[in-house]
KOLPAVO-529258 format. One record per residue (C-alpha): x, y, z; residue number from 1; chain. Coordinates in nm, 2 decimals. Layout:
BEGIN
+--------+--------+--------+-----+-------+
!     px !     py !     pz !   n ! chain !
+--------+--------+--------+-----+-------+
!      X !      Y !      Z ! NUM !     A !
...
+--------+--------+--------+-----+-------+
END
This chain:
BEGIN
+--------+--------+--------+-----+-------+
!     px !     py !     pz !   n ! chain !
+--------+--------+--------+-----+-------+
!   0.00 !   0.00 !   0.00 !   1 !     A !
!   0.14 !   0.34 !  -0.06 !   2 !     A !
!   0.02 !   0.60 !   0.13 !   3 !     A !
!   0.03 !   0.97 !  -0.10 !   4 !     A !
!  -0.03 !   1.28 !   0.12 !   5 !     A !
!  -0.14 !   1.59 !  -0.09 !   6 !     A !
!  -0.11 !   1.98 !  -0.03 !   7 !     A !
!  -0.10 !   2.34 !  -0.12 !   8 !     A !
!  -0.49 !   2.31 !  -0.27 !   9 !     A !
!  -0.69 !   2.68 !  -0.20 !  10 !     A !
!  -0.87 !   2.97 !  -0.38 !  11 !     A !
!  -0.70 !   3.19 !  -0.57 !  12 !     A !
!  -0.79 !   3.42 !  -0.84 !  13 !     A !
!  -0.79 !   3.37 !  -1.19 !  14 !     A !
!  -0.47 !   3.46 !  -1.37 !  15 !     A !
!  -0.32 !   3.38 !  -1.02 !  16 !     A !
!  -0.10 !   3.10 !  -0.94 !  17 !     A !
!  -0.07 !   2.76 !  -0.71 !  18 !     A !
!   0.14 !   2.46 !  -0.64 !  19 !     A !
!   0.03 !   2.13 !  -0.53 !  20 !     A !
!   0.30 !   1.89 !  -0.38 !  21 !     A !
!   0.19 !   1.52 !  -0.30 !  22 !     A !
!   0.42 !   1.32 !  -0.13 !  23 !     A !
!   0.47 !   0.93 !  -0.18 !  24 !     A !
!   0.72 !   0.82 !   0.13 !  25 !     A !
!   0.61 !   0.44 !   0.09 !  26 !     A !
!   0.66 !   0.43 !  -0.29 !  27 !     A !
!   0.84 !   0.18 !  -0.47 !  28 !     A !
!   0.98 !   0.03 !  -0.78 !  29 !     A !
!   0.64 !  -0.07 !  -0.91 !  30 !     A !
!   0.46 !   0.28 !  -0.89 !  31 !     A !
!   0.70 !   0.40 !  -1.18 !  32 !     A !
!   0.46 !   0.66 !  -1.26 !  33 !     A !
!   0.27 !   0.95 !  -1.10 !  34 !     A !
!  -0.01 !   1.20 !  -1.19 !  35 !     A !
!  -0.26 !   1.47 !  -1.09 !  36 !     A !
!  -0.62 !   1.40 !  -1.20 !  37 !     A !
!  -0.93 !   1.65 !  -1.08 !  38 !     A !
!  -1.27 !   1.68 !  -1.09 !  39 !     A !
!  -1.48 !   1.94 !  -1.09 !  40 !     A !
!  -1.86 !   1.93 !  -0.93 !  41 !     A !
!  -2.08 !   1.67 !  -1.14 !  42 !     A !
!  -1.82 !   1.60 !  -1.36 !  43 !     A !
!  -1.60 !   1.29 !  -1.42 !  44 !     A !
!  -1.23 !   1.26 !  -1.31 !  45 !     A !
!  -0.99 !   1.37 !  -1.57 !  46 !     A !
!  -0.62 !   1.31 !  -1.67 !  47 !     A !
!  -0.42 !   1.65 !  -1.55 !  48 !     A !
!  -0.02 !   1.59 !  -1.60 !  49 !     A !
!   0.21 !   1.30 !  -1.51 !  50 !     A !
!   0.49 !   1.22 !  -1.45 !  51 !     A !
!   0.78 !   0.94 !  -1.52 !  52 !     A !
!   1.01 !   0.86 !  -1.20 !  53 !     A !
!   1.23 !   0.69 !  -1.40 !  54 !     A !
!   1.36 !   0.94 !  -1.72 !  55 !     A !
!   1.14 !   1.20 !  -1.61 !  56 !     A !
!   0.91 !   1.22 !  -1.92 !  57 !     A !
!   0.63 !   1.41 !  -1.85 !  58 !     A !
!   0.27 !   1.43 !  -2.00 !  59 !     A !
!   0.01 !   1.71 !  -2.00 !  60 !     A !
!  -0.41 !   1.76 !  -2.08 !  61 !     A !
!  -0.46 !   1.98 !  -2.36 !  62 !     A !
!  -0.62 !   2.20 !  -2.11 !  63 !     A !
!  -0.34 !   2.25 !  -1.94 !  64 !     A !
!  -0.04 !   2.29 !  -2.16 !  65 !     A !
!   0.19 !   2.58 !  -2.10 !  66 !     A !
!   0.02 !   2.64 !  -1.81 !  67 !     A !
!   0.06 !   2.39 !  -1.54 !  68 !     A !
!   0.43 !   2.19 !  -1.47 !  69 !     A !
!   0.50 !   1.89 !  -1.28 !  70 !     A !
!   0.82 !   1.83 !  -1.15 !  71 !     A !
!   0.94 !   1.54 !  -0.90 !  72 !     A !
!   1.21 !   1.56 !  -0.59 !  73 !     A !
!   1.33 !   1.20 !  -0.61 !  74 !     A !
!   1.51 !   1.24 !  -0.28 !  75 !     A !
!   1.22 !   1.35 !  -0.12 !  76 !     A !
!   0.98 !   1.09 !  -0.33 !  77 !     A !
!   0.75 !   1.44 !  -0.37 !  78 !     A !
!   0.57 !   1.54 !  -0.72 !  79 !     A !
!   0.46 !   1.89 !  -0.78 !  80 !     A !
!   0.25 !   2.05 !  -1.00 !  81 !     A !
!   0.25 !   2.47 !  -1.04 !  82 !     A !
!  -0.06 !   2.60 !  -1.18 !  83 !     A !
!  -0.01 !   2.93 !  -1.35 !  84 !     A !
!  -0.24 !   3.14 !  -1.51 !  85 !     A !
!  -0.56 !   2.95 !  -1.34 !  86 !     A !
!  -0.89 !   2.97 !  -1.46 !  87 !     A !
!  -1.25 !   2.94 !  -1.31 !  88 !     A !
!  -1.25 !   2.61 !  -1.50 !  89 !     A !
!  -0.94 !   2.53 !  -1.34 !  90 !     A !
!  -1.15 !   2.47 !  -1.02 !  91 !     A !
!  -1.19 !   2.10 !  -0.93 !  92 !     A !
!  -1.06 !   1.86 !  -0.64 !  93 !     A !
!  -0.72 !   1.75 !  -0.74 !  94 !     A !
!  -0.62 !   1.38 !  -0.70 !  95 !     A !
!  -0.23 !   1.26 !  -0.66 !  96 !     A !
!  -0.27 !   0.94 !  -0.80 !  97 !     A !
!   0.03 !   0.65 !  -0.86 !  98 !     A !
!   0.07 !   0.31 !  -1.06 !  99 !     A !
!   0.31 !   0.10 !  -1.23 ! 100 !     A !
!   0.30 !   0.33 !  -1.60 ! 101 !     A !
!   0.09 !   0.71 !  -1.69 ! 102 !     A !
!  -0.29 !   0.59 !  -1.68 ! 103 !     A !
!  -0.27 !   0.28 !  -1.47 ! 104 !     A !
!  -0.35 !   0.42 !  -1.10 ! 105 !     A !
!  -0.31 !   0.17 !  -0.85 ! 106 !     A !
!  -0.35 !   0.45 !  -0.52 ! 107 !     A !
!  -0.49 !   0.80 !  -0.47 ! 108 !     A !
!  -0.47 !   1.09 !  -0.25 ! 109 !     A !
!  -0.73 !   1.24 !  -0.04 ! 110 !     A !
!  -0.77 !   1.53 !  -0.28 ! 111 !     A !
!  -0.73 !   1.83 !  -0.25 ! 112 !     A !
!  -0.94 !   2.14 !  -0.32 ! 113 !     A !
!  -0.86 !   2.39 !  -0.57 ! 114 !     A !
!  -1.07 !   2.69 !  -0.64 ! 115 !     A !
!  -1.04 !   2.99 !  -0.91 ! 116 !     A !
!  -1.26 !   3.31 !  -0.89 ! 117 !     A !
!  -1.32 !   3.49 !  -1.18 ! 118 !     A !
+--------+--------+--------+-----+-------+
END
């Protein structure tokens, strides 16, 4: 079981700017791969960015390119993702999410609550 432990959600107004981090201290060689997914009231949870712990590759949403990054600390076994340039459709619950490859999510976060005013 690996246990991911997510932070730096809040509100924030659009064209402003968060970071998410989501920590994975229990991770191992089979969760290769980590992501942010969110979803947004009545709505259906949706692929965000990920990431590859192994050469670092990292894949974005349409919705989100050039505006959002994710980065990993391997050290510290942390992923973050920096929102820029938010928008009110930005808002959703964000997810930290892990597996073996990018789509195949074996454990989630809690979530954690992001929310843009226009």
């Amino acid at each position: 079981q690996v246990h991911l432990v997510e932070s730096g959600g809040g509100l924030v107004q659009a064209g402003g700017s968060l970071r998410l981090s989501c920590a994975a201290p229990g991770r191992t060689s089979s969760t290769n791969a980590m992501g942010w997914l969110r979803q947004a009231p009545g709505k259906e949870r949706v692929f965000v960015a990920g990431i590859v712990w192994s050469n670092g590759r990292t894949y974005y949403a349409d919705s989100v390119k050039g505006r959002f990054a994710i980065s990993k600390d391997n050290a510290k076994n942390t992923v973050y993702l920096q929102m820029n340039s938010l928008k009110p459709e930005d808002t959703a619950v964000y997810y930290c999410t892990t597996g073996a490859v990018i789509g195949s999510w074996d454990y989630w976060g809690q979530g954690t609550e992001v929310t843009v005013s226009s």
